[in-house]
C-alpha atoms as a printed R data frame, in Angstrom:
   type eleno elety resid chain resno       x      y       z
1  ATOM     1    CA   UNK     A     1 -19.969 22.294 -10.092
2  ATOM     2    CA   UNK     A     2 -21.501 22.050  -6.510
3  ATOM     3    CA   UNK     A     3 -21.760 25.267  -4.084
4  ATOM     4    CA   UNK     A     4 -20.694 25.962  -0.608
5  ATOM     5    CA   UNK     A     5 -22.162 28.372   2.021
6  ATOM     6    CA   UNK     A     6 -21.137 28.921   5.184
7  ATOM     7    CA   UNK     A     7 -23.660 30.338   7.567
8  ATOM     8    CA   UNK     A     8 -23.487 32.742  10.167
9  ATOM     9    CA   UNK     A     9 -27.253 33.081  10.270
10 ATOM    10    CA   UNK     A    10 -29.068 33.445  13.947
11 ATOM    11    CA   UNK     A    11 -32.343 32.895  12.805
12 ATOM    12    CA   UNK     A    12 -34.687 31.030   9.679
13 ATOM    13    CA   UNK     A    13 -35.555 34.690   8.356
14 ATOM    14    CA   UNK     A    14 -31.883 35.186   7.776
15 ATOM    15    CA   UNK     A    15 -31.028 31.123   6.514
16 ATOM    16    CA   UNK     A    16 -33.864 31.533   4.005
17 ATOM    17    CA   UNK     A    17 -32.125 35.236   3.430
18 ATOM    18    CA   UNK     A    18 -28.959 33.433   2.845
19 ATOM    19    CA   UNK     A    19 -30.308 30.850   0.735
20 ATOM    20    CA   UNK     A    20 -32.205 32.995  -1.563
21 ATOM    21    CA   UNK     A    21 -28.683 35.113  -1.985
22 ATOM    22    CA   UNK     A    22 -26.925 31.854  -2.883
23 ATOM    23    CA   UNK     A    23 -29.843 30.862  -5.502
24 ATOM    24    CA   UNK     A    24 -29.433 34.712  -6.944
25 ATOM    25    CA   UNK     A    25 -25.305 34.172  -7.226
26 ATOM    26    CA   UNK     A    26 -26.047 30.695  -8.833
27 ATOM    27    CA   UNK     A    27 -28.111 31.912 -10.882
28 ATOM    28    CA   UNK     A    28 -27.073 30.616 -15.104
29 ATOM    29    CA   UNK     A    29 -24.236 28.240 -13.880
30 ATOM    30    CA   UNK     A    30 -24.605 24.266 -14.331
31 ATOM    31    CA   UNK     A    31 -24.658 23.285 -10.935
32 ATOM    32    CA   UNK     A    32 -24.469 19.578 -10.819
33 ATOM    33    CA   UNK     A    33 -23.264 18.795  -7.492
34 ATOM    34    CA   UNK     A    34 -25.274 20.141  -4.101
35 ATOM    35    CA   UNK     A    35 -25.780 23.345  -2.829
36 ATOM    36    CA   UNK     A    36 -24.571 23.094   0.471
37 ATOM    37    CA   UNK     A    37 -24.990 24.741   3.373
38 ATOM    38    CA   UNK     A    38 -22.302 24.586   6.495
39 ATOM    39    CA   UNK     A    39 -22.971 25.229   9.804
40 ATOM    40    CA   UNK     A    40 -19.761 25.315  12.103
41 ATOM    41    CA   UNK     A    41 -18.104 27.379  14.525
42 ATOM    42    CA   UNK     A    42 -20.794 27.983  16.950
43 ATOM    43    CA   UNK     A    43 -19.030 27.241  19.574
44 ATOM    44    CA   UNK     A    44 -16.863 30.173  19.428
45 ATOM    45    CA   UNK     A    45 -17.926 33.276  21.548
46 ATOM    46    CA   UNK     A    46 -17.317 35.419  18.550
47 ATOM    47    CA   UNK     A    47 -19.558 33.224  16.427
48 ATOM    48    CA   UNK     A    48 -22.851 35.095  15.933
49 ATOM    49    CA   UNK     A    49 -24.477 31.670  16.886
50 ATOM    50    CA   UNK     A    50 -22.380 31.447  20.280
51 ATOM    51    CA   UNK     A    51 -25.433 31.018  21.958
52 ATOM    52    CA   UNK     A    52 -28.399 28.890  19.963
53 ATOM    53    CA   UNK     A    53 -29.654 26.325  20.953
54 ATOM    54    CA   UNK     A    54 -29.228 22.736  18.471
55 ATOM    55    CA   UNK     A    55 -32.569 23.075  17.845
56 ATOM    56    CA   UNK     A    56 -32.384 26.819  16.555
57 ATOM    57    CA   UNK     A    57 -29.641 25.483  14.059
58 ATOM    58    CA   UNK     A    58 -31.468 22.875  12.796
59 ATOM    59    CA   UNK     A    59 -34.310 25.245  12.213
60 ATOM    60    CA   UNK     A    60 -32.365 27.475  10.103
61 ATOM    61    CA   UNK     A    61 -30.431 24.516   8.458
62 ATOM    62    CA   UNK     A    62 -34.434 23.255   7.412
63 ATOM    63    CA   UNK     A    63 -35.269 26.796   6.561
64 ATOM    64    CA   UNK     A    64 -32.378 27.386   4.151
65 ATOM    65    CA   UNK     A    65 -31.996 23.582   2.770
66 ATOM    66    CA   UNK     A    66 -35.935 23.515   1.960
67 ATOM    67    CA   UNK     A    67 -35.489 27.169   0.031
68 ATOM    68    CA   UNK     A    68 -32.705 25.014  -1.953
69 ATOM    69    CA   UNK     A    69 -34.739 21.923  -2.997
70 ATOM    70    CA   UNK     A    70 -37.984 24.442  -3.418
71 ATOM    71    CA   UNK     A    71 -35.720 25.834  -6.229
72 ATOM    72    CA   UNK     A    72 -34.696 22.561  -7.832
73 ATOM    73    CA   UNK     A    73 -31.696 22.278  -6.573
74 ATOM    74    CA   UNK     A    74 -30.147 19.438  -4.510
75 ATOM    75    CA   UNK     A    75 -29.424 20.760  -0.961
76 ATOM    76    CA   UNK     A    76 -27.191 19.135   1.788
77 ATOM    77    CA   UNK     A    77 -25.526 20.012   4.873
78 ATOM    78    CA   UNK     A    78 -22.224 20.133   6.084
79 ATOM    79    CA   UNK     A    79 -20.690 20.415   9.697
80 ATOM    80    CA   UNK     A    80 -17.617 19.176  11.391
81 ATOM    81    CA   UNK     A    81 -18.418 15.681  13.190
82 ATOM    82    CA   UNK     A    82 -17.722 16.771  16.463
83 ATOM    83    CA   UNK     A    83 -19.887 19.453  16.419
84 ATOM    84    CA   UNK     A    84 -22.559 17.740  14.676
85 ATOM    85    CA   UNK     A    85 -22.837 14.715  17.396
86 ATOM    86    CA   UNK     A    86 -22.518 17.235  20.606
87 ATOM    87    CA   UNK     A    87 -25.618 17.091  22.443
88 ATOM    88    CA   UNK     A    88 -24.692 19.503  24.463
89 ATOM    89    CA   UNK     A    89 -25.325 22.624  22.281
């Protein structure tokens, strides 16, 4: 069993907010696989991360991956290629 979360967080209070909700929901299963956390979409306008920076992502990716692994658990990210390798954004 592995988890998936899909972020819409726009800051690290709210990815380690996330992440502790995920480790609450988890909470009794045999996870086995990672928990991982996705970070996509951002380059919608009506994404709620429309307009952070790379670094801001990364900062909340860190925030809520590190809560993960603080609790045991393996912790990995997931994005879509393209977005991941856009310097742009």
């Amino acid at each position: 069993i592995g988890v998936y979360f899909f972020s819409t967080a726009i800051n690290e209070a709210e990815a380690k907010e996330e992440a502790l909700w995920t480790l609450k929901a988890i909470k009794g299963y045999g996870i086995s696989y990672p928990v991982v956390y996705d970070c996509e979409g951002y380059k919608s306008p009506e994404s709620r991360m429309y307009l952070m920076s790379a670094n801001e992502r990364c900062d909340n990716a860190l925030a809520f991956l590190k809560t993960i692994e603080d609790s045991g658990y393996e912790a990995m990210l997931y994005g879509a290629k393209s977005e991941l390798e856009d310097k742009l954004r």
